[in-house]
N, C-alpha and C positions, 0 to 999 in steps of 0.2 A: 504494500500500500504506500502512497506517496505520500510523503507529510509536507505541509505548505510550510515554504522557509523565508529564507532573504528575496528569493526569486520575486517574489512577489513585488519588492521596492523596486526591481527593476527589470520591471515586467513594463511592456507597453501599454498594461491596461491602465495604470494610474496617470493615465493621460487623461483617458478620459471624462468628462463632465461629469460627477456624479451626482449633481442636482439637476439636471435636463437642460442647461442653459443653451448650450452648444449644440448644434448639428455637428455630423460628420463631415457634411461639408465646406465649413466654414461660417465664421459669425455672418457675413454679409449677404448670404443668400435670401432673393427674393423670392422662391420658393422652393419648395423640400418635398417629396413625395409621402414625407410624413405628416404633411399639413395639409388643411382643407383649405379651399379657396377662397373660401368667404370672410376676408379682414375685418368685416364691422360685426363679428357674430357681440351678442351680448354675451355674458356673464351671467348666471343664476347661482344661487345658494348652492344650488346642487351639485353644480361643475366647477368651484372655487376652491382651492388647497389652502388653508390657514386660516388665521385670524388678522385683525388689526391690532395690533402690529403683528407678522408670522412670528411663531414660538414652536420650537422643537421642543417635545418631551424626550426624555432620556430611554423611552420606552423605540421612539421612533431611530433616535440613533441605534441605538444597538439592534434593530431591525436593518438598518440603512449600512451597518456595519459587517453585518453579516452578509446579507446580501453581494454586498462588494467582496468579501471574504470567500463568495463561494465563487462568483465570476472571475476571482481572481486563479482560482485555482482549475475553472474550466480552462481558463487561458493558458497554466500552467502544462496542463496536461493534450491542449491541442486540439478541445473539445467545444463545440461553439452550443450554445445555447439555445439553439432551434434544434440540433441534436439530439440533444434531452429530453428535449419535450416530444419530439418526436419518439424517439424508443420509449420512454415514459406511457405517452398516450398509444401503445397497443404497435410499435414499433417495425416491430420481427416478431417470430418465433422465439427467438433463444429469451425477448423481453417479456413476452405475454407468458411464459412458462416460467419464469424467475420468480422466486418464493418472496424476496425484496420487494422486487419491482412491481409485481402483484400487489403486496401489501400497502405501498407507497401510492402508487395507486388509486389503490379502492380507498385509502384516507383522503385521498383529494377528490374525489368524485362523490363523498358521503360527506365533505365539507362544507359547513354554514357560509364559509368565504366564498368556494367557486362562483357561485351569482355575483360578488362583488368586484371579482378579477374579469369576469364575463365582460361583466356593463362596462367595468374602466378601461378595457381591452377595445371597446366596442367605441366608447366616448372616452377618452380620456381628461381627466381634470384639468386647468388651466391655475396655475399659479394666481393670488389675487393679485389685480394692478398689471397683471400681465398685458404689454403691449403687441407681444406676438399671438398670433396665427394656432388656434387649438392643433394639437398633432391630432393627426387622423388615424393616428392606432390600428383598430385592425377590423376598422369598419367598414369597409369595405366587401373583404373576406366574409366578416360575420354577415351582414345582411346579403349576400351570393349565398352563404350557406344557409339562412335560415328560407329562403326561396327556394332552394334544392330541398331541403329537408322536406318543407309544409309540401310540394310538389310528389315528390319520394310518398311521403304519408298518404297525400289523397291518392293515389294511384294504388299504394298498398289496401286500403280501405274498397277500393271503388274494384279491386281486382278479387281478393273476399267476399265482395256482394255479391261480384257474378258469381263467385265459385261457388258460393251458399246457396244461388238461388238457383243454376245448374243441378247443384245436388237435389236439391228440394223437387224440380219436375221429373229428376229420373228416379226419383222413390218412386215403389209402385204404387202405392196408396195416393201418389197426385194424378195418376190418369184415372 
């Protein structure tokens, strides 16, 4: 097993923004693939990060710390972060058969949060005061997916009625 060491101070990820300030490609950029197009959106209570004035709780660092502690160490080892979540979520065989990965898993999929990783994945928050452009996260994808999905369903449904109602006229008791 690898144990995170020095590497990590000089690692390229600590370049990185860890507060979202930065894009990858530059402060100056007029727009970013991660961003929606609509500059005048509002602000509501709901899409706001912090208070007046922002305050960090020490609960949120050591969240914020870890976090970086673990991306440090994907980066360590050579592993990107779509990766994971890919083999995580039903990957391959050698992941869906991991006694681990199973378990890891099925606690995220039975979790109070996934709804709240969902929606922020889908909308992401905006900093208060924030003068840029909401990132468009992965709203995209999500609403493509939840149109295949309801699509997928009603055809599943609508394909069971026929099959149900096939069955039902070759019983012999319907002629």
């Amino acid at each position: 097993m690898m144990v995170l060491t020095d590497e990590l101070d000089d690692n390229i990820f600590n370049s990185r923004d860890i507060e979202g300030n930065e894009s990858d490609r530059g402060e100056y950029m007029d727009s970013d693939d991660d961003y929606s197009t609509d500059e005048t959106e509002s602000s509501s209570e709901d899409d706001v990060i912090g208070e007046s004035p922002p305050t960090t709780s020490q609960e949120d660092i050591e969240l914020r710390d870890k976090v970086v502690s673990v991306l440090g160490f994907l980066d360590i080892i050579g592993f990107k972060l779509v990766d994971f979540l890919d083999g995580l979520s039903w990957g391959n065989i050698a992941c869906v058969q991991d006694t681990k990965v199973r378990s890891e898993r099925t606690v995220l999929m039975r979790s109070d949060k996934l709804l709240g990783i969902l929606k922020r994945w889908a909308l992401p928050p905006r900093s208060q005061g924030s003068k840029n452009r909401r990132a468009q996260g992965a709203s995209t994808v999500m609403n493509t997916f939840a149109i295949q999905s309801k699509a997928l369903n009603l055809i599943s449904r609508n394909t069971q009625a026929s099959a149900a109602r096939s069955s039902i006229l070759q019983h012999p008791f319907a002629r």
